[in-house]
FIRO-720198 format. One record per residue (C-alpha): x, y, z. Coordinates in steps of 0.1 Angstrom, whole numbers, plus 2048, in hexadecimal, padded with zeros to 3 digits. Layout:
N
XYZ;...
***
This chain:
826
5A69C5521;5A39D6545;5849D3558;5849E057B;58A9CC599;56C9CC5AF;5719B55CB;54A9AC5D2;5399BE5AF;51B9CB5BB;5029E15AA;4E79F65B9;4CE9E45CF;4B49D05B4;4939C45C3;4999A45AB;4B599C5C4;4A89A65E3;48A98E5DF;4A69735D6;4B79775F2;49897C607;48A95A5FB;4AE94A609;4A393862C;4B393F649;4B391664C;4C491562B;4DF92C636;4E891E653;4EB8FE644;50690D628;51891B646;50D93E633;52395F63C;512980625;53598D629;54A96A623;535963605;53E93C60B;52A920603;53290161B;5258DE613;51A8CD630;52F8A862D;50F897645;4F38A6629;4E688D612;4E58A15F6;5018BC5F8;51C8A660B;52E87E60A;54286E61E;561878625;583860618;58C84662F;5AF84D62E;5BD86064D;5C1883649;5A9888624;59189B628;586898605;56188C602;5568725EB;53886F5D7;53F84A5C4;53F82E5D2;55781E5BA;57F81D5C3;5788115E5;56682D5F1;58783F5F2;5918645E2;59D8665BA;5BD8735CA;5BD8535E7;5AD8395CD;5CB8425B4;5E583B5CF;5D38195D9;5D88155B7;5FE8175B3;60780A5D8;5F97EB5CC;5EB7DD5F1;5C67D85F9;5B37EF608;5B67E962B;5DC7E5625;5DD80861A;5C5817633;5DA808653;5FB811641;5F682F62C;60A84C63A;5F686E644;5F5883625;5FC8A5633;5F78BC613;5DA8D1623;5C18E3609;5B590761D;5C791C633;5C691B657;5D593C66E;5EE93E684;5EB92D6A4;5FA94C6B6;5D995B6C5;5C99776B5;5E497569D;5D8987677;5E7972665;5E894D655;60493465F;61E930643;61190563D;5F58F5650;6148D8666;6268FA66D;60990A681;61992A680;61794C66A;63D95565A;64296F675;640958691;64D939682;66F94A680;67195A69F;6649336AC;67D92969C;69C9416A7;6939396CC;6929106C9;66F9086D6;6528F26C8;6329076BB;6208FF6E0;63D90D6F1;64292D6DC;61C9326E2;622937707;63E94E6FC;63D974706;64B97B6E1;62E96A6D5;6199886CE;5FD9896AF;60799D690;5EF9AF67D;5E19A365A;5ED9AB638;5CC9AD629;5B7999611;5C39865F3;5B99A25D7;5AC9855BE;58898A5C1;57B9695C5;59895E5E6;589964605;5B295C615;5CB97861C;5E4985612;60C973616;61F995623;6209BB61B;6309B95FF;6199A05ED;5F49A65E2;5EA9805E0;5E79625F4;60994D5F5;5EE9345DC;5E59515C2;6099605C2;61B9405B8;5FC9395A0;5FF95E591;62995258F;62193757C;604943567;62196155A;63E948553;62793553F;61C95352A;5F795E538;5EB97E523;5D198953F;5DA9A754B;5DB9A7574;5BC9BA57B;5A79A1567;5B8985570;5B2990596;58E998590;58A97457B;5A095958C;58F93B59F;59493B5C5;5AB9205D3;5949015D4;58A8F25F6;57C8D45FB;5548D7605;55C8FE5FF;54D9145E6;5599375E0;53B9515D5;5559745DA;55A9855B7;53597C5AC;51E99C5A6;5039995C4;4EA9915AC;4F996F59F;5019655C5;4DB96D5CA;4D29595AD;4ED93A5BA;4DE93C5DF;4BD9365D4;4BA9215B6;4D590A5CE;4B890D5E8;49C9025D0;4B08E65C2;4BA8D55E2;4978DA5EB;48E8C45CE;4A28AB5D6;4BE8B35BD;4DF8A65C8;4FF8C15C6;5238BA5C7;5368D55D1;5518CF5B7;5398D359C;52E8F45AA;54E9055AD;55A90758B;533913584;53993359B;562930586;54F934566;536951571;550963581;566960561;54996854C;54598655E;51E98155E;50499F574;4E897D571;4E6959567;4CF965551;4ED976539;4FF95053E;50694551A;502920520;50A9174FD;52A8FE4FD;52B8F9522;52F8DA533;5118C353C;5158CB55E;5188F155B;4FA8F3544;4E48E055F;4EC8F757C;4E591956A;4C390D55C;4BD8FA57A;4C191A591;4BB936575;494920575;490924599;49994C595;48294F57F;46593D58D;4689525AF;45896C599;441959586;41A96458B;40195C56E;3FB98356A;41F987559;425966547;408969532;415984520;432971515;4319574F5;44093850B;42F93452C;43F920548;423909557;42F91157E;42093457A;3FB921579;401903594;40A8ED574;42C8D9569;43A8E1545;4388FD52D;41B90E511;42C9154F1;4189334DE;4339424C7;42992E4AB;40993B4A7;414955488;3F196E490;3F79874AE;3D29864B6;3CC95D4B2;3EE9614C6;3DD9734DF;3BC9694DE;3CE9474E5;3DE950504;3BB95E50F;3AD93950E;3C992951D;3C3941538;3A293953D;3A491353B;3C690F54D;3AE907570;39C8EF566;3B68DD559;3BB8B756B;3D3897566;3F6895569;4008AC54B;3E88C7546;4018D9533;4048C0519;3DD8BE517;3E08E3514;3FE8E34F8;3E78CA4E4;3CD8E54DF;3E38FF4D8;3F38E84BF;3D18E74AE;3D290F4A9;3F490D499;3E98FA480;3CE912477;3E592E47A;3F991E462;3DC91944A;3D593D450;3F6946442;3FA930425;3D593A416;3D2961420;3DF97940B;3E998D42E;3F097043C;3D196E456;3DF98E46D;3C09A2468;3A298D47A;38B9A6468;391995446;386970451;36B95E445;35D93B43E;373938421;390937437;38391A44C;37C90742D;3A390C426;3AD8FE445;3958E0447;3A38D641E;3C38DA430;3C08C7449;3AF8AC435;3D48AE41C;3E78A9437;3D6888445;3DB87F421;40388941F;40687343A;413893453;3F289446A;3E286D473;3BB86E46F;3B586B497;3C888F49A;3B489A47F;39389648F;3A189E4B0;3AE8C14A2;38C8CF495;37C8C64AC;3948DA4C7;3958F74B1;3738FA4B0;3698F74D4;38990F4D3;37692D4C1;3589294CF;36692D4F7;37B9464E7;35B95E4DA;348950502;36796450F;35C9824FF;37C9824EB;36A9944CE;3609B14DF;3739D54D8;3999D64E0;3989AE4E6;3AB99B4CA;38F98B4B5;37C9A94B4;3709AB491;37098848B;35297B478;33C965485;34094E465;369946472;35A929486;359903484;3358F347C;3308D148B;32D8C1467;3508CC461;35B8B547E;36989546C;35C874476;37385F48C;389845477;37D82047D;397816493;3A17F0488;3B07E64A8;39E7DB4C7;3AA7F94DA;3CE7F54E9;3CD7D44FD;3EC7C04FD;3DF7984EF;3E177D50C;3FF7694F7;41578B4FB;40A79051D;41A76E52B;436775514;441792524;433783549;45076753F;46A78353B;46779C55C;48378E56E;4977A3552;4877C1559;4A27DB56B;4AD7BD581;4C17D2597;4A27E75A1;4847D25AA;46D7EC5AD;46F7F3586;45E7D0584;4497D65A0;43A7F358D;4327DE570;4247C4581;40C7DE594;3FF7E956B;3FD7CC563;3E87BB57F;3D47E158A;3CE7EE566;3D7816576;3E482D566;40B82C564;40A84C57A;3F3843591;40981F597;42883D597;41E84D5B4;4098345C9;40D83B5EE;425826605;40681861A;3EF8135FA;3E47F2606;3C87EB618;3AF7CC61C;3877CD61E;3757C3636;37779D628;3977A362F;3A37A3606;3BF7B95FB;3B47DB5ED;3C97F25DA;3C48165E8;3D18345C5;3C88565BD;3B685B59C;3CC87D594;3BE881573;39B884584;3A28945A1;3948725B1;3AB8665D3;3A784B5E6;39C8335CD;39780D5D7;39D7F25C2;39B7CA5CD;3BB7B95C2;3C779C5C2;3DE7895DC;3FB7815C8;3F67A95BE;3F77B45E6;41A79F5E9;42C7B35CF;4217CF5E3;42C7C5603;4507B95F4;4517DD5E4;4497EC605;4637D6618;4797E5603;47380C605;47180B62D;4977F8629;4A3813613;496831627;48C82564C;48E84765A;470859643;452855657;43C840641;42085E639;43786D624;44684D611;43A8455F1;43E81E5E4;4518265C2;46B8425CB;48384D5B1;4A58465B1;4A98685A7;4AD8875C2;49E8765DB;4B18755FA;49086D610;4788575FB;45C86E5F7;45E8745D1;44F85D5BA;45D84C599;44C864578;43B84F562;44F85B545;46F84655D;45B82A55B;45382E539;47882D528;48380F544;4627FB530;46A804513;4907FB514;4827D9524;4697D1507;4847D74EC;49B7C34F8;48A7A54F9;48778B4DC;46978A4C4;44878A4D6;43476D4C0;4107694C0;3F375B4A7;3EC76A489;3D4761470;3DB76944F;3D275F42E;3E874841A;3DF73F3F5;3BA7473FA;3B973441D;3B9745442;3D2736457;3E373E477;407746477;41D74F497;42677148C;43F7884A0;4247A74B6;4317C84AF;4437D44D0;43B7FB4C7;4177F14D7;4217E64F8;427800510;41C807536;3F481952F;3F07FA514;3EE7E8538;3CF7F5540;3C07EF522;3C87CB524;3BD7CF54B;3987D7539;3987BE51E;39F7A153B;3837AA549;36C7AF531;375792520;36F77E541;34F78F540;34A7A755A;32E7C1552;3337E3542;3257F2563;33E7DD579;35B7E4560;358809563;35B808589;37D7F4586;38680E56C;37E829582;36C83C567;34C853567;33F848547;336826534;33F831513;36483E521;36881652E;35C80850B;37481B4FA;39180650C;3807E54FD;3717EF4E0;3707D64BD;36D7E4499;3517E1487;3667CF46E;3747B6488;3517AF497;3457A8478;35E79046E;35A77E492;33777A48D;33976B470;34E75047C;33D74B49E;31E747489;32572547E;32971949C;3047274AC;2E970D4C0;2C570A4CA;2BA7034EB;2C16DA4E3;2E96DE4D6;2DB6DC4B3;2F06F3497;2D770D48B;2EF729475;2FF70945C;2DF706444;2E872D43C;2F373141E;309754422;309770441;2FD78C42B;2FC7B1436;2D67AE440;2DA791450;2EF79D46C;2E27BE46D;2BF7A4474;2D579148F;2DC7B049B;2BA7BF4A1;2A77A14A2;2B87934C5;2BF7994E5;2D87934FE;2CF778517;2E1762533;2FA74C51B;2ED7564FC;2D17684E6;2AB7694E6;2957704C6;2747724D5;2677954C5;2587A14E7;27279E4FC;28C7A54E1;2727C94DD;2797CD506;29C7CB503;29B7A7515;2867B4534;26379F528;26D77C52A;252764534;26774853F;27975E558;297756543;297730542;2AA736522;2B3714518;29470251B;280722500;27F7204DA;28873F4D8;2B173B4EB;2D073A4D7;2F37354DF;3157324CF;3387294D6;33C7504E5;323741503;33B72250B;34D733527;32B73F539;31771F532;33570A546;33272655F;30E723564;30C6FD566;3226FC580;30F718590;2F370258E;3046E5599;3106F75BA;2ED7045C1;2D96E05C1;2F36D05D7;2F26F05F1;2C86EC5EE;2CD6C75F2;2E16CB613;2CC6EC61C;2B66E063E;2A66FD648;28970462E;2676F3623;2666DB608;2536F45EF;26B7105F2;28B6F95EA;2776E55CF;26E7095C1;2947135C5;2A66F35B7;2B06F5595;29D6D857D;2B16BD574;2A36C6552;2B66E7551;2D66D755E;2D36B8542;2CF6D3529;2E76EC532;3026CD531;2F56C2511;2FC6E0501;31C6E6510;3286BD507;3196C84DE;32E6EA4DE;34D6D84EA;3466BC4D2;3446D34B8;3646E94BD;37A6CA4C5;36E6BD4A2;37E6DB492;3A36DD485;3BF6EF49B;3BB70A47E;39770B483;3977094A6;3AF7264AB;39B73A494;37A7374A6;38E7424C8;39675F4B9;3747664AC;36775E4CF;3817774E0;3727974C9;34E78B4CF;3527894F5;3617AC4F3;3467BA4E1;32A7AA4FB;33C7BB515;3337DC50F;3127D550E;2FE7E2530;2F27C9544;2D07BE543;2CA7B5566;2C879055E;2D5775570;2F9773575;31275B57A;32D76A591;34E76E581;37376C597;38B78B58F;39E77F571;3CA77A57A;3DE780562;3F8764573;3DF74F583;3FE73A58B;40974F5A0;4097515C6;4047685DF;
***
């Protein structure tokens, strides 16, 4: 095959590559020591991402990019190697090695052409007529015979930017002797390919772009631009053979690149730089004609999938709504929100095909019938195992809110895709599925698992602390894994009490400069972590630090770890350690007893943290109201969601706690019932109220939710009071609480006798509040270990249930922020 030697291919101007090259900084060029006519790419050795230090030895002026062998060369570290010395044996005594990669001209000045070997100094011409008279090359210089020669030319292989050895010779002296050899060794390219497809000589920190169509040098330029920009290291040894391949591909773009079967390298550099070609051009007026959108066209990360929606007008109609909704999107992945929902129409395109005789493409044809179809579907599939219940509740409901923005966008009106669609193609909200129970108490990791893995975090990536220092942060904060991810550099703070406040965005809200109290121990992980960073990169001023940088192209340290990074380092940690054990009762021959039973590792991962972050809290009982602020959430019913028990659970939990449940004098009041029937804790239910450490039957003030009492809630001296093991926790709280406040009256000076008689709690309320807390201790230390464990657990699920209930504005007994590690220090 002959294909015609053009030394820089070029084809009529193309507005694509104009704007390419347009978009190429002047800063950018300067820094690639960029010559239009040189077409050479040089990698600046002092750049932190395109350059490395150069080889120690004298006279290599390889760079290197490892800091294994010594620091030293492949070439230098494979002669350390065989001279058998240490390195700074072989430093002080290796010898200069003079073989010189690159071509330098002849010293003679204004002389055309290049000196015959790089010690010589001298072109052929004058190194013979040097030689004939007997005088060094500084001598011959100063010579009157020592006049410049004009140049042979350029080297006629398209891609060498050297010239040519003599008159007689179309090549460098490099390229002939490689053309030599390539014959004797039987090469079938004919010479005009073969000049048009050969690599230039490499160069080290040197990249040859001549014999590349002016498109693809474009296309190089700026996706290199982009890259770098990002933070993306490049070696210029991985580039050259990249610009080798294109220009023996004999490709007019990237895009024609065949990519299938290159290397891993190769493969990242064309979609790495055809993806920034591509986006230059992006606007959301052209990519939402196509069937894959990339997310960068609408300010968003990721891509929309539409092509397998089988219907051309759900298809489009599809793309219409994703138009629409695409701005309001929020949170760290509002393509994948997106992709959910348009998920949810695949399935009904699907349905649409399997169960229309047309398969669903005319919209005209549609009826209830055909949303029938799709809901039985659905409802086989949940069955089949192929679609879990949550999905299928989640997926009606999105398809219906779906069609009905869809016909709001006037998407049934003439010429728009659902025109003609009947108004009976449409989701009722009876055909909306009722949630599944869920039988877990939302996602929160139990307190024995917890310490257990508290145990094991000096395993976590030792060799990069800030791994653990991230998990630590979840665990202690309860953020989001993203929000931890990319928490500022200066994201401490303390309050005007001078406590330690953690200062986060809330992305997924849109919510910055959120403040959350922490604790001490907390603020010292942060300040180690910070230590750290400024070591690493003391020049970035520290506005622009962040406190987790990636490892990852990030010369500076102002890109933060993604929380999918995060994710996989967690994950690999929590496999590998050894069975996680906790309690477990089961039933054995009739009998419920606790077994240490291994926890199921699939169910700890980083957001589990902030479900555990709630359940600590609300099982130390801070208020609904209170929780939601730590949460940072808008609504109550989004916070009881991360705490919530089963009905099944509560139930079971009540029943046990029952047996242990006291009047106001410790006396056991649930052990002459026979059975906890149905109606009798749907009565327990209605029939009480919520008070200070415990529950009040009095029908008034149960009838004003707990707002009517007459004793001003002196619970434990009325008739009416319950309590129960649940209550232990608060009762101890509020007789210390008690206990503080008569020996702060006692010592108190500066009031009248009335007033601190009126505010000093009765040695009546104190005897009883003891009394009942001495008969509930009695009672759970007369239990068996069995028993005893049991009744914790019961306790747990109850005291997670009372915490979503709003507060009453009743008294209070002041709660300290829970620690996970309370033996910690700060």
């Amino acid at each position: 095959m002959t294909i015609a030697l053009l030394r820089n291919p070029s084809t009529e101007p193309e507005e694509a590559t104009s704007a390419l090259l347009a978009a190429v900084t002047a800063d950018f060029q300067k820094l690639m020591s960029w010559d239009a006519d040189k077409r050479q790419l040089v990698f600046p050795r002092d750049h932190p991402l395109l350059g490395a230090p150069e080889c120690p030895v004298t006279g290599c002026d390889k760079m290197v990019f490892h800091t294994k062998d010594h620091g030293l060369c492949v070439g230098c570290a494979r002669r350390l190697k065989t001279s058998g010395q240490s390195l700074e044996e072989f430093l002080s005594t290796v010898k200069r090695h003079w073989r010189s990669i690159g071509v330098l001209d002849c010293r003679v000045p204004q002389c055309g052409r290049p000196s015959k070997t790089s010690r010589a100094g001298l072109c052929s011409t004058h190194l013979r007529r040097k030689d004939r008279l007997g005088l060094t090359v500084e001598e011959f210089i100063l010579h009157p015979s020592a006049k410049p020669l004009p140049g042979f030319g350029p080297c006629e292989v398209a891609s060498c930017p050297r010239s040519r050895d003599g008159h007689s010779r179309r090549y460098c002296l490099a390229h002939d002797q490689r053309r030599m050899t390539e014959i004797r060794n039987g090469s079938t390219h004919d010479e005009e390919t073969w000049r048009l497809t050969t690599p230039a000589i490499a160069q080290a920190g040197v990249v040859s772009l001549l014999g590349l169509p002016d498109r693809v040098v474009a296309e190089i330029l700026y996706g290199l631009q982009e890259r770098v920009a990002a933070g993306i290291r490049h070696k210029d040894h991985h580039v050259r053979p990249f610009c080798d391949l294109l220009r023996t591909r004999q490709v007019g773009s990237l895009a024609e690149l065949d990519t299938s079967g290159l290397s891993k390298i190769n493969t990242s550099l064309a979609t790495g730089f055809l993806k920034h070609v591509v986006r230059l051009s992006l606007s959301p007026e052209t990519e939402r004609h196509k069937d894959t959108w990339d997310g960068a066209a609408f300010g968003m990360t990721g891509y929309l999938h539409f092509e397998k929606i089988s219907q051309p007008w759900l298809r489009r109609a599809t793309k219409n709504w994703a138009v629409d909704d695409a701005p309001r999107r929020r949170g760290t992945n509002p393509c994948g929100a997106m992709q959910t929902q348009i998920n949810c129409i695949v399935r009904l395109s699907e349905s649409l095909r399997l169960n229309r005789p047309d398969k669903g493409m005319d919209p005209r044809l549609l009826g209830r019938d055909d949303i029938v179809a799709f809901l039985n579907r659905m409802r086989y599939l949940v069955q089949q195992g192929e679609v879990a219940a949550s999905r299928h509740v989640t997926d009606v409901r999105h398809i219906r809110r779906m069609l009905i923005l869809m016909r709001s966008l006037g998407l049934t009106q003439p010429d728009q895709p659902l025109h003609g669609l009947s108004e009976q193609f449409t989701l009722r909200p009876e055909d909306i599925p009722d949630d599944p129970e869920d039988t877990e108490a939302g996602r929160d990791i139990p307190p024995e698992v917890m310490r257990q893995l508290c145990d094991h975090l000096a395993t976590l990536v030792p060799d990069d602390p800030q791994v653990r220092t991230a998990a630590e942060l979840l665990m202690d904060t309860g953020r989001r894994p993203d929000e931890i991810c990319r928490l500022p550099f200066d994201c401490l703070e303390r309050d005007s009490d001078g406590e330690p406040v953690l200062i986060y965005d809330n992305r997924k809200a849109f919510r910055n400069g959120r403040r959350l109290p922490i604790a001490k121990a907390t603020a010292g992980i942060i300040v180690e972590q910070q230590q750290r960073v400024r070591t690493r990169f003391p020049d970035t001023p520290v506005k622009d630090l962040v406190l987790m940088p990636t490892p990852v192209a990030n010369p500076h340290g102002t890109k933060s770890l993604s929380a999918s990074w995060l994710g996989g380092r967690h994950r690999t940690w929590v496999d590998s350690m050894p069975a996680l054990l906790v309690p477990t009762v089961v039933e054995v021959a009739g009998e419920r007893v606790t077994k240490m039973l291994p926890f199921d590792k699939a169910k700890i991962f980083p957001y589990a943290y902030r479900h555990t972050y709630a359940q600590r809290h609300a099982d130390a009982g801070v208020p609904v109201d209170a929780l939601r602020v730590l949460m940072d959430h808008r609504q109550l019913d989004t916070t009881q969601r991360y705490y919530r028990v089963s009905e099944k659970r509560q139930r079971e939990a009540v029943e046990r706690v029952a047996a242990m449940q006291f009047d106001r004098h410790g006396n056991r009041v649930w052990r002459k019932a026979k059975a906890v029937l149905d109606s009798e804790r749907a009565r327990r239910a209605i029939g009480e109220v919520q008070v200070p450490y415990g529950t009040c039957t009095e029908p008034s003030n149960v009838a004003a939710g707990g707002h009517d009492c007459p004793v001003r809630f002196r619970c434990v001296g009325c008739s009416h009071f319950r309590t129960d093991a649940s209550y232990l926790p608060d009762l101890e709280a509020y007789l210390a609480d008690l206990l503080r406040n008569r020996e702060r009256l006692a010592a108190f000076s500066h009031a009248d006798d009335w007033a601190k008689s009126e505010a000093m709690p009765s040695d009546d309320e104190i005897s009883r509040v003891r009394r009942l807390v001495k008969r509930v201790r009695e009672e759970l230390d007369d239990l068996t270990d069995e028993d005893r464990a049991q009744i914790q657990q019961a306790v747990t699920v109850v005291r997670r249930t009372r915490a979503g209930v709003v507060s009453l504005g009743i008294p209070k007994v002041r709660q300290p922020m829970p620690d996970l590690r309370p033996e910690r220090t700060a």
